[in-house]
ROTOR-706046 format. One line per 3 residues: number of its first residue (from 1); their letters; for each residue x, y, z of C-alpha. Coordinates in nm, 2 decimals, decimal comma, m for minus. Example, Ala and Ser with C-alpha at 12.3 -4.5 7.8 and 13.67 -1.06 7.14 Angstrom:
BEGIN
1) AS) 1,23:m0,45:0,78  1,37:m0,11:0,71
//
This chain:
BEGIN
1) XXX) 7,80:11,33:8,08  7,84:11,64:8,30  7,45:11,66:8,31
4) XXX) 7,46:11,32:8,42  7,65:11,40:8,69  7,52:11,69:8,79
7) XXX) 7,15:11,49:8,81  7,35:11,23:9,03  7,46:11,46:9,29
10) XXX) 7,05:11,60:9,28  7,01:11,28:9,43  7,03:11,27:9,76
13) XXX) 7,17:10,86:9,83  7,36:10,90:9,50  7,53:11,24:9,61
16) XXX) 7,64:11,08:9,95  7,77:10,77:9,79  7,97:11,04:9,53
19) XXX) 8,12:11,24:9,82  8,18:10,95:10,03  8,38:10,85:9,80
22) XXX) 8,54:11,13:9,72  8,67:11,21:10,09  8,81:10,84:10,13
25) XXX) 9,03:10,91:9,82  9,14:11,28:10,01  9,20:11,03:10,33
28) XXX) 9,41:10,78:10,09  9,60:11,06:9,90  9,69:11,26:10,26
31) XXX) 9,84:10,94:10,40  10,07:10,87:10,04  10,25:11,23:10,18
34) XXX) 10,31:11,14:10,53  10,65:10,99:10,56  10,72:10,71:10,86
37) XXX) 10,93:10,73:11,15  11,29:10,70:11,11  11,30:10,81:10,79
40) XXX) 11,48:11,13:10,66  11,27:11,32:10,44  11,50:11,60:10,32
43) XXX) 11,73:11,34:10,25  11,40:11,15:10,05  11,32:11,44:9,83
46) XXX) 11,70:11,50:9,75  11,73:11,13:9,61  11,39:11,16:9,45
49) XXX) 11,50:11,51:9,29  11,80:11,33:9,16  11,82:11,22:8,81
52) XXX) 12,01:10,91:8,82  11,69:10,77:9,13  11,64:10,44:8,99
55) XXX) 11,25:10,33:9,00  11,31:10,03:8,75  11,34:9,74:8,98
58) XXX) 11,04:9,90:9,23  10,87:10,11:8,94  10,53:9,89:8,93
61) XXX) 10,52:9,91:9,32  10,54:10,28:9,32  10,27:10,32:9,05
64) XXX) 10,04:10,11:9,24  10,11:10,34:9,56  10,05:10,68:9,37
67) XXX) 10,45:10,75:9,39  10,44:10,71:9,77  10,69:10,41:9,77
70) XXX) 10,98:10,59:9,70  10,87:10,86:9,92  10,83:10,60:10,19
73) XXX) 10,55:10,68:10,32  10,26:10,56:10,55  10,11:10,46:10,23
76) XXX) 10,42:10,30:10,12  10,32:9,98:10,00  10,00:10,10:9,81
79) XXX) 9,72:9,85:9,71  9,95:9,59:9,59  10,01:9,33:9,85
82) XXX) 9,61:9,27:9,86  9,67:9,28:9,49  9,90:9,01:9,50
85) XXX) 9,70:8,82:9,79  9,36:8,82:9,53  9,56:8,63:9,27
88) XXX) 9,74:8,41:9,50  9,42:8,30:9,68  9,25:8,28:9,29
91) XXX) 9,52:8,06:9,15  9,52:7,87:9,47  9,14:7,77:9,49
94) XXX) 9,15:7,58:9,15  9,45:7,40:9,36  9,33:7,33:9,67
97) XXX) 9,03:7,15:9,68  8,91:7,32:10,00  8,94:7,68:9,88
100) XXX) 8,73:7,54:9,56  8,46:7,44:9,78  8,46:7,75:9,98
103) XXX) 8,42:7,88:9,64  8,12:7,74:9,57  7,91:7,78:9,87
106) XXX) 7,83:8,10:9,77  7,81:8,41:9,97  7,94:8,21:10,33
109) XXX) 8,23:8,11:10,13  8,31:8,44:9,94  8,35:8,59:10,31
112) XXX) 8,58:8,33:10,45  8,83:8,35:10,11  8,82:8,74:10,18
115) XXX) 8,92:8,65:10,52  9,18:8,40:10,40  9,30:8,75:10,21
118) XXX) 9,36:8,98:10,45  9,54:8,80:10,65  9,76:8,70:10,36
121) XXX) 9,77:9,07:10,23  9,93:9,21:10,59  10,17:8,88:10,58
124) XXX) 10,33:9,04:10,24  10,25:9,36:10,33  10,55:9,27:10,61
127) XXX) 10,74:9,11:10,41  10,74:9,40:10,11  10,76:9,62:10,38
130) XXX) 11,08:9,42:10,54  11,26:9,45:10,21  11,18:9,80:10,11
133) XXX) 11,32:9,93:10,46  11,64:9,68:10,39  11,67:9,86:10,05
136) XXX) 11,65:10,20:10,17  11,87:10,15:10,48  12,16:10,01:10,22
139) XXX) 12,15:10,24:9,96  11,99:10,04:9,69  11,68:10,24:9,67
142) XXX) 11,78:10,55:9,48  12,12:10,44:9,30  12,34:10,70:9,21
145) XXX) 12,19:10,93:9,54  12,52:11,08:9,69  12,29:11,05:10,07
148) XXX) 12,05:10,74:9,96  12,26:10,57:10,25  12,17:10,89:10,45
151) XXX) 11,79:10,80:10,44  11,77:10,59:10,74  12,00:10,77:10,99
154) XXX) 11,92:10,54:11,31  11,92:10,15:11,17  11,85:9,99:11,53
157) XXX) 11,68:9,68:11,55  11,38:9,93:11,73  11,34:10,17:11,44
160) XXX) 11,38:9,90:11,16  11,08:9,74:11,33  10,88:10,09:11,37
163) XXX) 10,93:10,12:11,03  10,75:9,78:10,93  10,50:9,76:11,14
166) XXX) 10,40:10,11:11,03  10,39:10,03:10,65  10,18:9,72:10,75
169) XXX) 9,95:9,90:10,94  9,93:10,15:10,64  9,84:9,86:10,40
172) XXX) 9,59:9,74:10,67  9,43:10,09:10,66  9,48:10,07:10,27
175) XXX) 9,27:9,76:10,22  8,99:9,90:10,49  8,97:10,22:10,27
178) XXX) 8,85:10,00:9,99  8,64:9,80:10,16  8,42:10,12:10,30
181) XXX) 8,42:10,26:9,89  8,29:9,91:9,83  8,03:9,90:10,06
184) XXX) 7,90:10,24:10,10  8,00:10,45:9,82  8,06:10,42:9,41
187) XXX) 8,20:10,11:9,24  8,52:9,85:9,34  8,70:10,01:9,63
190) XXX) 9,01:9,86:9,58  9,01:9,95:9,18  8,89:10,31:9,21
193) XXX) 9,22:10,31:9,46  9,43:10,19:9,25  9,26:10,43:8,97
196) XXX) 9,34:10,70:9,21  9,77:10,57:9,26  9,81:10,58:8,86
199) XXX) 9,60:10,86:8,79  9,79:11,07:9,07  10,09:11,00:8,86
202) XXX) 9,99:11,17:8,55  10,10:11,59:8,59  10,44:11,52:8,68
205) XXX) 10,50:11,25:8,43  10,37:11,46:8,10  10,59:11,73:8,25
208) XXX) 10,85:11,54:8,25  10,86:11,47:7,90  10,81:11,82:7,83
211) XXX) 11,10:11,92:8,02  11,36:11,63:7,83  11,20:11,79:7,51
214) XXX) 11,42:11,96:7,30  11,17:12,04:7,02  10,97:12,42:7,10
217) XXX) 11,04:12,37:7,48  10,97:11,99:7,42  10,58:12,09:7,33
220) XXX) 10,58:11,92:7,07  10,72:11,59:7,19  10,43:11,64:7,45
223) XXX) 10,16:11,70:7,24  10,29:11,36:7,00  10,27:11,18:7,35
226) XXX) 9,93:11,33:7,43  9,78:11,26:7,09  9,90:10,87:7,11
229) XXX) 9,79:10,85:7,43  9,45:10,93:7,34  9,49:10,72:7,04
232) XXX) 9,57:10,37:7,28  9,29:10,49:7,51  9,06:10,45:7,21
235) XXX) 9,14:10,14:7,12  9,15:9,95:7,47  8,82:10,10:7,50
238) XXX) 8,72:9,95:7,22  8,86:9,58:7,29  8,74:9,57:7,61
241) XXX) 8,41:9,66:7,55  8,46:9,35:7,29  8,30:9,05:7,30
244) XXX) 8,15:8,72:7,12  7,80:8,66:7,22  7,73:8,28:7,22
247) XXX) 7,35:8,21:7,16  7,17:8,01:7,47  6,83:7,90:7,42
250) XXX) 6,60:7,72:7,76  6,36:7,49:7,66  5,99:7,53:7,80
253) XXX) 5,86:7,32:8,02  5,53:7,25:8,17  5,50:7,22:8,54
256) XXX) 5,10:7,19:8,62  4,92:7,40:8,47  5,24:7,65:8,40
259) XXX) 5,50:7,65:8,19  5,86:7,77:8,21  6,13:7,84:8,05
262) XXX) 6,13:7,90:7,68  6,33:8,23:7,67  6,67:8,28:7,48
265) XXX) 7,02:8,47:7,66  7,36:8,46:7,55  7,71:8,40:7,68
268) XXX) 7,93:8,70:7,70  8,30:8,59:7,61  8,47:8,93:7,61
271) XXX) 8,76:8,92:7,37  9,02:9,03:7,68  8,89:8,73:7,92
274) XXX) 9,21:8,80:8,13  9,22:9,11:8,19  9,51:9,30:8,34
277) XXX) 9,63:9,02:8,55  9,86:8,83:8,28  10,03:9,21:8,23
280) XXX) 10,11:9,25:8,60  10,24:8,82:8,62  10,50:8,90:8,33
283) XXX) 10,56:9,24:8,49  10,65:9,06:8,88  10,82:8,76:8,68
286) XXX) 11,07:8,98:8,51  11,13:9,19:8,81  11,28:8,87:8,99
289) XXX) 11,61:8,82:8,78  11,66:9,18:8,82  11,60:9,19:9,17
292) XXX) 11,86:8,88:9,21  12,12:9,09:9,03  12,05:9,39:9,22
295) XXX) 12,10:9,26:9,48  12,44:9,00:9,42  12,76:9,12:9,48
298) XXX) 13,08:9,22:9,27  13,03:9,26:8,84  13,04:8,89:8,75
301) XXX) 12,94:8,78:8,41  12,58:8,68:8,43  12,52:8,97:8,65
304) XXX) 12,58:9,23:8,37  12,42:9,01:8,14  12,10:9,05:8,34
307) XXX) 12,14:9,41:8,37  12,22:9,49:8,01  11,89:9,21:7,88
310) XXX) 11,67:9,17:8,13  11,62:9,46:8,37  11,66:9,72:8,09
313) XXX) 11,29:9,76:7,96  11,38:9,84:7,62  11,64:9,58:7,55
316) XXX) 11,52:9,30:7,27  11,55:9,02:7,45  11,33:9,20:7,75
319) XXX) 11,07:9,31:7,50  11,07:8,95:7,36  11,02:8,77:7,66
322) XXX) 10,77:9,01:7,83  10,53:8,95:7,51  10,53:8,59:7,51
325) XXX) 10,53:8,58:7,88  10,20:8,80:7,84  10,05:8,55:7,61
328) XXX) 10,14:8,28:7,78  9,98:8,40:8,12  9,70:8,50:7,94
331) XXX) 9,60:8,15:7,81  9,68:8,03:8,17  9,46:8,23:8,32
334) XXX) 9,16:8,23:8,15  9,21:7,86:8,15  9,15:7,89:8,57
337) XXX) 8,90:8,10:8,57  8,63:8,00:8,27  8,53:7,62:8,29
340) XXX) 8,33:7,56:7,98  8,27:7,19:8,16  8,09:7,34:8,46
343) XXX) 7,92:7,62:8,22  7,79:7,34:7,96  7,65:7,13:8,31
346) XXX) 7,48:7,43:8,47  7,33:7,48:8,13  7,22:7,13:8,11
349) XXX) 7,08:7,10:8,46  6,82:7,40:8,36  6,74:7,29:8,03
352) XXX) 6,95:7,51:7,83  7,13:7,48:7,49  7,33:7,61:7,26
355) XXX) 7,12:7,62:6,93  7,28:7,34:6,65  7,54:7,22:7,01
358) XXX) 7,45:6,90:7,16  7,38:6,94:7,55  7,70:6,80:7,78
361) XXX) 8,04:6,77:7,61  7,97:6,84:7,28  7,90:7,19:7,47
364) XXX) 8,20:7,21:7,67  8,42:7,12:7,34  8,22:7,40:7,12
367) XXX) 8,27:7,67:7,44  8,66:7,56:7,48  8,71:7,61:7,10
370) XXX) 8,57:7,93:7,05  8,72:8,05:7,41  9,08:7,92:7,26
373) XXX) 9,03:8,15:6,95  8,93:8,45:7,09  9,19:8,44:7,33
376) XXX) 9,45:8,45:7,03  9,35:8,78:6,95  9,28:8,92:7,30
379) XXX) 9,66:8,81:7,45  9,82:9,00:7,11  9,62:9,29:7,19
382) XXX) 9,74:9,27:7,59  10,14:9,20:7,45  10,13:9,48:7,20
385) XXX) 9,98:9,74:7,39  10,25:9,65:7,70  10,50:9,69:7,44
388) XXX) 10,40:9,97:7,20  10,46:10,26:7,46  10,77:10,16:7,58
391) XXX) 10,91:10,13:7,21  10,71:10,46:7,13  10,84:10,68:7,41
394) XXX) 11,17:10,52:7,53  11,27:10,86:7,27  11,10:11,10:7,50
397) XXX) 11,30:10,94:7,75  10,99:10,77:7,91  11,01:10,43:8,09
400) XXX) 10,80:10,12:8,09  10,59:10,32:8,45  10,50:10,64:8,23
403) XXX) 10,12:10,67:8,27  10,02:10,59:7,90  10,21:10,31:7,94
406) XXX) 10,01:9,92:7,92  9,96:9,86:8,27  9,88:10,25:8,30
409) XXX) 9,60:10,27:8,06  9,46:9,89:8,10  9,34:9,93:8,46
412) XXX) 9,25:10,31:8,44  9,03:10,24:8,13  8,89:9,92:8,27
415) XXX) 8,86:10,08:8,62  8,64:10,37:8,47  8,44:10,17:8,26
418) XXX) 8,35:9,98:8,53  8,25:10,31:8,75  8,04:10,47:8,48
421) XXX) 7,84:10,15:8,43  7,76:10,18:8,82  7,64:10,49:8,82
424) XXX) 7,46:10,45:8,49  7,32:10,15:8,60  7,19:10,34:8,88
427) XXX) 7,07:10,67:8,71  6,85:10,42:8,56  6,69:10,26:8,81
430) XXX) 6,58:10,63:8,90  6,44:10,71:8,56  6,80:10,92:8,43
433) XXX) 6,93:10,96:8,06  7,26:10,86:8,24  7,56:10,86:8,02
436) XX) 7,51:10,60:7,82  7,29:10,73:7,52
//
């Protein structure tokens, strides 16, 4: 691997693309340090220092932004509003009939729904950003601060404003930042960002476990943590690489004097179809009842029953209703975004079959069945492994944001599989052993 690296940066469009890349992630991780105006950021660290700083209700927020959210930062808002705005505007094109034929115009259509999602990334990036500076200018951000209501000395209409158009224009900046990776240097822009955020996270969470420790210095609870780390990291590498080939086979056909077609491909149905998205619905789904409670005045009944159930991450009924919640998203969303009726016509209109599968319906019915039962498997895996580090390490005193957490290790394994097949792909194309052997 580091050979293949080292022949990479030999080459000279491959090297630029590297360091590119590398000095729009310095860019990104300068601007997570640089607080915004009107904020006080003695008063910042000293609520961040603070033990009792809650990062429950805002915890997947601040992962996402590299721990710059509760540092309110330029940066503040991270990579998730455009996060949110991709799976808005994805759900909402199997909706709107419009979206789903911009959707199928191909390239001229791709650019005009990635218009449709900036524009609907900055309108929640002010909206998070409204909410955040409400929460920090009352307190609620760091619970248990003795100067959290100290962190916005000067709440004027002027400064509140400041403050949000600031975080918006960060998020603007953000989602540019990503856009430039995309374009001119190494793999997914936004993804290797968001990499970046979770990965940043890392040093001061393992020490943090070492510190609550009590066994040899709390070594020992860190290297248990290290080793099961490793341990999940193995296996989501080995589910997502995962999948159930479906045999395709083109008939040949004779057009003059030449004939086509007669070649066989396959179908790749990986085993996690979904992905990380039906993780991060359950995750934003469970964060509105707490944010409701949070939020609601005086120590009513179903307040504390909320707080004691529901925004406590290793409560049973929490843990119950964030795996089925998982499952359930997962089959939703691999329902919108694999049609096994438009695959089985496109494989119909060129001449393609499925060997012992009637062309047309019979198709679509033998692609939706074996869809359904891979799924099964593939939304268990995504529930256990959102649920297995929070039960593991809620004894280390970790929470459900610890970086070998489900979320955590789904999009940084997923994120850097996707980067070495990149630059494999293109070590190859320049005659390279690559990493891949």
């Amino acid at each position: 691997m580091l050979t293949a690296f080292a022949r990479a940066f030999k080459t000279p469009d491959l090297r630029k693309k590297l360091l590119f890349t590398l000095g729009i992630i310095v860019i990104y991780r300068i601007g997570t340090h640089i607080p915004i105006p009107g904020v006080d950021y003695r008063n910042v660290q000293t609520c961040i220092d603070n033990a009792n700083a809650s990062q429950g209700l805002l915890g997947l927020v601040n992962m996402f932004s590299g721990g710059a959210l509760l540092q309110i930062t330029v940066f503040a808002l991270g990579i998730m509003p455009y996060i949110t705005a991709s799976i808005i505007l994805q759900l909402l094109t199997v909706v709107i009939p419009r979206l789903e034929a911009l959707k199928k115009e191909g390239q001229a259509g791709t650019a005009k729904i990635t218009q449709y999602t900036r524009y609907l990334t900055v309108a929640l990036a002010v909206l998070q950003g409204t909410g955040l500076v409400a929460t920090a200018r009352t307190g609620a951000l760091f619970q248990g601060c003795p100067v959290a209501t100290q962190i916005v000395p000067d709440q004027s209409i002027f400064v509140t404003m400041t403050m949000v158009i600031t975080m918006t224009a960060g998020t603007a900046t953000v989602m540019w930042l990503g856009e430039l990776i995309t374009d001119r240097g190494i793999g997914n822009g936004m993804s290797i960002l968001m990499f970046i955020s979770i990965a940043a996270t890392f040093p001061s969470a393992l020490w943090a476990i070492k510190e609550q420790g009590n066994l040899a210095g709390g070594w020992i609870e860190f290297g248990i943590v290290v080793a099961v780390g490793f341990v999940m990291v193995g296996l989501v590498v080995f589910v997502e690489q995962a999948q159930r080939r479906i045999p395709v086979q083109y008939a040949k056909r004779m057009i003059g004097r030449r004939s086509y077609g007669g070649t066989s491909t396959y179908i790749p149905l990986k085993v996690n179809q979904a992905g990380i998205i039906p993780v991060i619905f359950a995750s934003s789904l469970l964060y509105i009842p707490a944010l409701i409670a949070q939020f609601a005045g005086g120590t009513s009944g179903w307040k504390t029953w909320i707080e004691k159930n529901l925004a406590a991450t290793d409560a049973p009924a929490h843990l119950t209703l964030y795996f089925f919640l998982i499952i359930f998203f997962a089959f939703f969303y691999v329902a919108i975004s694999f049609n096994p009726e438009e695959v089985a016509d496109n494989m119909k209109k060129y001449g393609g079959f499925i060997p012992g599968i009637r062309a047309g319906r019979p198709t679509a019915e033998y692609l939706g069945y074996v869809l359904n039962r891979i799924t099964w498997p593939g939304s268990l895996y995504l529930g256990l492994i959102a649920l297995v580090p929070t039960m593991a390490f809620s004894g280390f005193g970790a929470n459900q944001n610890f970086p070998f957490g489900g979320t955590s290790i789904l999009i940084i394994v997923g994120v850097g599989l996707e980067t070495v097949k990149q630059i494999e792909s293109q070590l190859q194309q320049r005659n390279y052993e690559g990493f891949l052997r």
